[in-house]
C-alpha positions in Angstrom: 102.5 48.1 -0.3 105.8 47.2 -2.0 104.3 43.7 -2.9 101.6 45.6 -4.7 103.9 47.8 -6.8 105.7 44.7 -7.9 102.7 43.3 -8.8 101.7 46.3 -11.3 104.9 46.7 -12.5 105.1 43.2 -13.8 102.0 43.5 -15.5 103.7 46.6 -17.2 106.3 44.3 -18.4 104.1 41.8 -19.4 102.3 44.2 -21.8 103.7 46.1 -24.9 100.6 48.7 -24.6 101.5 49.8 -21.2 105.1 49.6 -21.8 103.9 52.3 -24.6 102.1 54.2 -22.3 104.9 54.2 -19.4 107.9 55.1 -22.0 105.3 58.4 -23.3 105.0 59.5 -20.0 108.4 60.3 -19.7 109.1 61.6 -23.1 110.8 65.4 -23.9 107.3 66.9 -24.5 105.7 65.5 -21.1 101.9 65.9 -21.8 101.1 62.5 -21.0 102.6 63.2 -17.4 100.9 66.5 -17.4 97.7 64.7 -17.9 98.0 61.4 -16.0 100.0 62.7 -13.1 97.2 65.1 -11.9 95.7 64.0 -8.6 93.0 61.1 -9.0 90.4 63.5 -7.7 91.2 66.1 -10.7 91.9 63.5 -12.9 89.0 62.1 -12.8 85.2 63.2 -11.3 83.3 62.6 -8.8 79.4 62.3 -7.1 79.3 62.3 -3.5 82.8 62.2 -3.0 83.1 58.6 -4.7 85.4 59.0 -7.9 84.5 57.9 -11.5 87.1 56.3 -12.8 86.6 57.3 -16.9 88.1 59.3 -19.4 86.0 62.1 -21.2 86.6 63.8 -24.4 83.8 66.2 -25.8 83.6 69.3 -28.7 80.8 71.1 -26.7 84.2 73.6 -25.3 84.8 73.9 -28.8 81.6 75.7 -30.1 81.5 77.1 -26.5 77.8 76.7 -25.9 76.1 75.0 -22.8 73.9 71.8 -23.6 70.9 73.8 -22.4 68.6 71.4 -24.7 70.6 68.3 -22.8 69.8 70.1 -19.0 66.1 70.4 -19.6 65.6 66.5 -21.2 67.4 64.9 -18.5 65.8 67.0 -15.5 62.3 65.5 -17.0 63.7 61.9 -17.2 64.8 62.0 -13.9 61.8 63.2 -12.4 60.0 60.8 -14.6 62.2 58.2 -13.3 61.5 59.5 -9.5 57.9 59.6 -9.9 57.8 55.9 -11.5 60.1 54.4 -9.1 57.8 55.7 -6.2 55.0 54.4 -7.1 56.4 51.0 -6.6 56.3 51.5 -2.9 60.3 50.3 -1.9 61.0 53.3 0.1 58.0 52.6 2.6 58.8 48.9 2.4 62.9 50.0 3.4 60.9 52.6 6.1 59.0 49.7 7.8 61.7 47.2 7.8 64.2 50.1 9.6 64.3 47.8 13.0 65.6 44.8 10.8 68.3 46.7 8.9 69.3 48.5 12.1 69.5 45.0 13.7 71.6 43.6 10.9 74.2 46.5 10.2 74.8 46.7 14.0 75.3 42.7 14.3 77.6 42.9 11.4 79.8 45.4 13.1 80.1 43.6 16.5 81.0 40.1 14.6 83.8 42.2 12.7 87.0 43.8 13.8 87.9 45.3 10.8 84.7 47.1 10.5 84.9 48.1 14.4 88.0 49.6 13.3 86.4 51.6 10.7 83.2 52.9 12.4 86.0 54.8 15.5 88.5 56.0 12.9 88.7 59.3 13.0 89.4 59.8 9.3 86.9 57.3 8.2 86.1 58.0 4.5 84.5 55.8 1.7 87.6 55.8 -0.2 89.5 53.7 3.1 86.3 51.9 3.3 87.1 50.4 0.0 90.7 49.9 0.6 90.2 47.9 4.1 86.9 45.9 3.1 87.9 45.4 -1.1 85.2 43.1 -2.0 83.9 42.3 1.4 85.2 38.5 0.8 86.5 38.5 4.5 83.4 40.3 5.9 81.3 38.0 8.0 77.8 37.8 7.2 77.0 34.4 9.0 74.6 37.1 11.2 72.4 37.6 8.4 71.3 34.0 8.2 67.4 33.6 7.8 67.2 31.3 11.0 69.5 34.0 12.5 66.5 36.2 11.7 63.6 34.5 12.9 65.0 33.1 16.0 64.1 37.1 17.1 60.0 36.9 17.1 60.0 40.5 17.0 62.1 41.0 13.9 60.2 37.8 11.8 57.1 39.2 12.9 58.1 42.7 11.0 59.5 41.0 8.2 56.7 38.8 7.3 53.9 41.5 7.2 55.7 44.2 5.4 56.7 41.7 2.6 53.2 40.3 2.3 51.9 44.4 2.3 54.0 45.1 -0.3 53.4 41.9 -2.4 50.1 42.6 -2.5 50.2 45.7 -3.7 52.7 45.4 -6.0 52.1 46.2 -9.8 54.0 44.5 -12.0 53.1 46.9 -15.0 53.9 50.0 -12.4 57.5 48.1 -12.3 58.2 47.6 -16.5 57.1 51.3 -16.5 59.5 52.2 -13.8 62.2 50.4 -15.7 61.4 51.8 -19.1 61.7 55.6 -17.4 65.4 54.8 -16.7 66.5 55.0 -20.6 67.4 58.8 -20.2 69.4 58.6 -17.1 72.3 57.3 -20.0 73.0 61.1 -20.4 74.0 61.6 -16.9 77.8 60.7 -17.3 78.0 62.0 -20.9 76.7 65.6 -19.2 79.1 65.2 -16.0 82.0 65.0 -18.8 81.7 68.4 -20.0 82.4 70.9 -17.6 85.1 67.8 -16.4 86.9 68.3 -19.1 86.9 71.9 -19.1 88.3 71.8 -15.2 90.9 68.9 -16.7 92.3 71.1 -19.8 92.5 74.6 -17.0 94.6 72.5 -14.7 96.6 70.4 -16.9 97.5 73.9 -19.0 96.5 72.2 -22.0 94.5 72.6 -25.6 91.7 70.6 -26.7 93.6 69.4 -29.5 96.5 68.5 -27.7 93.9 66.8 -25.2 92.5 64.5 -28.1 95.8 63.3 -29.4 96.5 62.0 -26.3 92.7 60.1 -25.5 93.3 59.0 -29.7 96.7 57.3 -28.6 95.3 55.8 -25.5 92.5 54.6 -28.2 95.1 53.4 -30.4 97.1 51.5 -28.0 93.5 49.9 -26.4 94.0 51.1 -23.2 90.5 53.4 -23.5 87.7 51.5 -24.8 84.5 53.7 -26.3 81.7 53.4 -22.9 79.1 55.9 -24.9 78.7 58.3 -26.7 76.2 60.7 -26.6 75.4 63.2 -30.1 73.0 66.3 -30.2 71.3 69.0 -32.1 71.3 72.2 -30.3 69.6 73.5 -33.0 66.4 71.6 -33.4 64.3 72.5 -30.1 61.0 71.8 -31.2 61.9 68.7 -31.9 65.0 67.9 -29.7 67.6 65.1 -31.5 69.1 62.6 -29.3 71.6 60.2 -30.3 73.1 57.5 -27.9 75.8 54.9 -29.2 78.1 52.0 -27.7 79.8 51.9 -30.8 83.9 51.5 -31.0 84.7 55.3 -32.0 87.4 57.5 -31.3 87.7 61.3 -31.0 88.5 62.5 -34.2 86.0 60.2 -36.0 82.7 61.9 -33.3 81.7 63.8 -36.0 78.1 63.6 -37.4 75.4 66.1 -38.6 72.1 66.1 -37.2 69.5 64.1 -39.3 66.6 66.3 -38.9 68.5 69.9 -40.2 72.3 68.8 -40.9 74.0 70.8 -39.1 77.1 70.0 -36.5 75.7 68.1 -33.5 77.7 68.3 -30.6 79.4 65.4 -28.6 80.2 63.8 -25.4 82.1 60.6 -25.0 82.8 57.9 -22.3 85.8 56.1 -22.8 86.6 53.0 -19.8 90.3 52.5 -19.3 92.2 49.4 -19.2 91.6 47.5 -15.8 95.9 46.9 -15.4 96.3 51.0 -16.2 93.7 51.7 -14.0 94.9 50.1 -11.1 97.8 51.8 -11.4 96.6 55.2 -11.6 94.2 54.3 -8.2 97.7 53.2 -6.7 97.8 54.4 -3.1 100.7 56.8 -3.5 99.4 57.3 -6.9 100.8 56.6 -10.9 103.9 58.4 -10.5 104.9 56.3 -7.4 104.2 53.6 -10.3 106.2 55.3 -13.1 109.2 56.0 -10.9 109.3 52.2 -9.8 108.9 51.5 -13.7 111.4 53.5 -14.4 114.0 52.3 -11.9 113.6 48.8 -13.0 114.2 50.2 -17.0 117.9 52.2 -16.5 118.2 48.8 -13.5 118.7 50.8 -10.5 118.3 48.9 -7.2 115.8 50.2 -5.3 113.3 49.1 -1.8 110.3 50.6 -1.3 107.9 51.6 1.8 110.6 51.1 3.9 109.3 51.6 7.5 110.9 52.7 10.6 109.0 55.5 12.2 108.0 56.8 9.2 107.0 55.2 5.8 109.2 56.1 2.8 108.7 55.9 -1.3 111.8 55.4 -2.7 115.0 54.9 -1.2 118.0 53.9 -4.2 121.4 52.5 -4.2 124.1 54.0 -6.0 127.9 53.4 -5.7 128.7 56.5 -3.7 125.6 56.1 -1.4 121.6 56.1 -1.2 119.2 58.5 -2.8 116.0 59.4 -1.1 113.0 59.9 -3.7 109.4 61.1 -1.7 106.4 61.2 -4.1 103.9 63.9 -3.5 100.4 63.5 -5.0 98.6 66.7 -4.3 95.5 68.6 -5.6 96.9 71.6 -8.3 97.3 74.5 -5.8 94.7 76.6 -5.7 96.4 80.1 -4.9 99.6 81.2 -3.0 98.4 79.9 0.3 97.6 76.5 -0.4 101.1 76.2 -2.2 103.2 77.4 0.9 101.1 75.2 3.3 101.7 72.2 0.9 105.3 73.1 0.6 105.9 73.7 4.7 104.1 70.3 5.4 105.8 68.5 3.0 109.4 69.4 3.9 109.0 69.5 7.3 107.8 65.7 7.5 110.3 64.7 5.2 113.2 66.5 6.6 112.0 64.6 10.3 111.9 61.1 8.1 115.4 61.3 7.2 116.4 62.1 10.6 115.0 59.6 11.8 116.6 57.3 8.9 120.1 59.1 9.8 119.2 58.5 13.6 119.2 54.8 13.0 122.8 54.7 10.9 120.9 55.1 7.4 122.7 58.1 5.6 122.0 59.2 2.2 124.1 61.1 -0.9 120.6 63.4 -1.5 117.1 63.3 -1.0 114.6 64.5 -3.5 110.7 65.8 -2.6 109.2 64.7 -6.0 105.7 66.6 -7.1 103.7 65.5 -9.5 103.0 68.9 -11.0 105.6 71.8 -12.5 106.9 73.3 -9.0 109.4 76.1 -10.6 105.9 77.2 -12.6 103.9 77.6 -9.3 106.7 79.1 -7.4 107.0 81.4 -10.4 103.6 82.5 -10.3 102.8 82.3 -6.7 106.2 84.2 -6.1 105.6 84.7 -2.1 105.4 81.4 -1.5 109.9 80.9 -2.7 110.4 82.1 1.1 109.1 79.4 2.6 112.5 77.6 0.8 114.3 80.7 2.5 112.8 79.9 6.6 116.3 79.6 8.3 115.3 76.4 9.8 114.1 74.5 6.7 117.0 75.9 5.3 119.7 75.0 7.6 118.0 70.9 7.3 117.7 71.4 3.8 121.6 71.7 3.2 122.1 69.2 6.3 120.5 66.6 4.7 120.7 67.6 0.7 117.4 67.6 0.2 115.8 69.3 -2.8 112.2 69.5 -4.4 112.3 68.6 -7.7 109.2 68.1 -10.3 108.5 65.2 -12.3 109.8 66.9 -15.4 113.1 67.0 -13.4 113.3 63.4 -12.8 114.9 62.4 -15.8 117.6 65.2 -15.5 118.3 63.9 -11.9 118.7 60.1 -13.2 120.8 61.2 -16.1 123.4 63.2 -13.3 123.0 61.0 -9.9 122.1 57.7 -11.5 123.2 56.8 -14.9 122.4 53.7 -16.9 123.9 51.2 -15.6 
């Protein structure tokens, strides 16, 4: 893990852009934290629990009307799109080849341990999927092998006259029909943007305005690159107007009036970000366990990280009158008063048994800060209850034991500026 970090944070160093973007995050007004610190899965959306790794800006908020004329063009490409696709027959060719593909994925499995692994774990999900198999270099697919195949008479035998069926009644004009019925699934991540951005600006307690100045410096410093863009009329519904571009175009130039009766169209854009940025943002412990590193290695504070007894631990610093312990929590924006004292109990109580482990094994420290990666004081403030969890004798009594305090990311500066001055 620790190997990992380095490697991100020298590609910081390497580049003035993300040096930029790194610096921003830590300036006086914070919106760039507020924004890029929110947990990947608010950050950014999601379909079937796979994340989308893009940035959306849009005006439809602005006008605050739904794309109704947008809902009703892509349901009919979609089911245009359905209807063509199944007339090419692949879903009964996939149905009468079942026995081969059951044969495969199950010989794959028993010629790899990792994927054993995987298919027990408990808390198997696609996201640790991706993180154990990456691009499936070290998977062994030596099973797979055509002679593999036919030296089962069975399986040949299916293989053979289900791809001869559907060869012969394939139609390859059926097929550049099929294709040419995708065109309008284009709008599909332009439509998922919108009410994504409205969840984004709720959570992040920010403006639309305030919003685009940040995606127009990202565009600026080319760490957001213009996927699509999608224009249209909500006023012309006899005759709806569509406009898709890849052009280079940033937020405050998405203006354009409709062509058929001038008025305002509306807009939603797909902006890709910078592969180095992104990767950081993914980061296992997530972009602030990235920023903090970064910002270590700027004011040239020694520091290890993942240190692993027992436990794993972020951030554990040196300073000349002892160690500081820094613990990076990524978490969802709470919900209500409830999730925020269950998040809060967990949290203290594993960290306050990591440090006695550390202190167990002759590793003391000066303090120890839980860092969050959204404004604590303002969700203790307006989930009120939730302040006597901080109050439980117990936690309490550890809390002073071991000088532990939970700070927010705003706070981090402050902290540096009193425990760990520039060097």
């Amino acid at each position: 893990m620790v190997e990992s970090l380095k490697d991100s944070l020298e590609k910081i160093d390497k580049s003035n852009e993300l040096t930029v973007f790194f610096t921003n995050l830590w300036k006086e007004d914070l919106a760039l934290g507020r924004l890029f610190f929110l947990h990947r899965e608010q950050l950014f959306p999601s379909e079937d629990k796979t994340i989308i790794p893009y940035i959306f800006w849009s005006n439809a908020q602005e006008e605050n009307e739904k794309p109704s004329i947008l809902d009703i063009i892509t349901q009919l490409e979609e089911t245009k799109m359905q209807q063509a696709w199944t007339k090419l027959g692949f879903g009964e060719l996939l149905n009468e080849n079942k026995d081969l593909f059951a044969f495969a994925a199950m010989k794959i499995i028993r010629e790899n341990e990792s994927i054993r692994k995987l298919v027990l774990d408990q808390d198997f999900s696609f996201r640790k999927m991706k993180e154990i198999l990456g691009d499936y270099k070290g998977i062994n697919f030596d099973v797979l092998k055509q002679e593999e195949i036919e030296s089962i008479p069975e399986l040949e035998l299916i293989l053979k006259a289900n791809i001869v069926r559907f060869i012969k009644t394939f139609d390859p004009i059926k097929f550049v029909e099929a294709l040419s019925s995708t065109s309008g699934i284009t709008m599909t991540l332009p439509l998922m943007g919108i009410p994504h951005l409205d969840k984004i600006l709720e959570v992040a307690g920010m403006e639309l305005e305030e919003y685009t100045d940040i995606i127009n410096e990202l565009y600026v410093l080319r760490l957001i690159s213009n996927s699509q863009t999608l224009f249209w009329c909500e006023y012309c519904l006899d005759t709806p107007q569509i406009l898709v571009t890849t052009s280079r175009i940033d937020p405050d130039h998405l203006k354009m009036r409709c062509l058929k009766c001038t008025k305002p169209m509306l807009v939603s854009a797909i902006y890709s970000i910078d592969a180095s940025l992104k990767e950081c943002i993914l980061f296992k412990d997530g972009l602030l366990a990235v920023a903090l590193g970064w910002l270590f290695d700027k004011r040239k504070i020694k520091w290890d990280f993942s240190v692993h007894n027992k436990y794993e631990n972020d951030f554990i610093c040196e300073t000349k009158d002892g160690k500081i312990l820094f613990e990076c929590k990524m978490h969802l924006i709470p919900r209500d008063e409830r999730s925020l004292e269950g998040q809060l109990k967990q949290d203290l109580t594993l960290l306050i048994a990591h440090v006695k482990t550390l202190c167990d094994d002759g590793i003391s420290f000066k303090r120890v800060f839980l860092v969050y990666n959204y404004d604590l004081d303002e969700y203790l403030e307006e989930y009120s209850e939730a302040k006597r969890i901080l109050e439980e004798p117990e936690l309490k009594r550890d809390m002073t034991r071991y000088n532990i305090e939970s700070i927010s990311f705003p706070d981090i500066i402050p902290v540096l500026e009193k425990e760990l001055p520039h060097n």
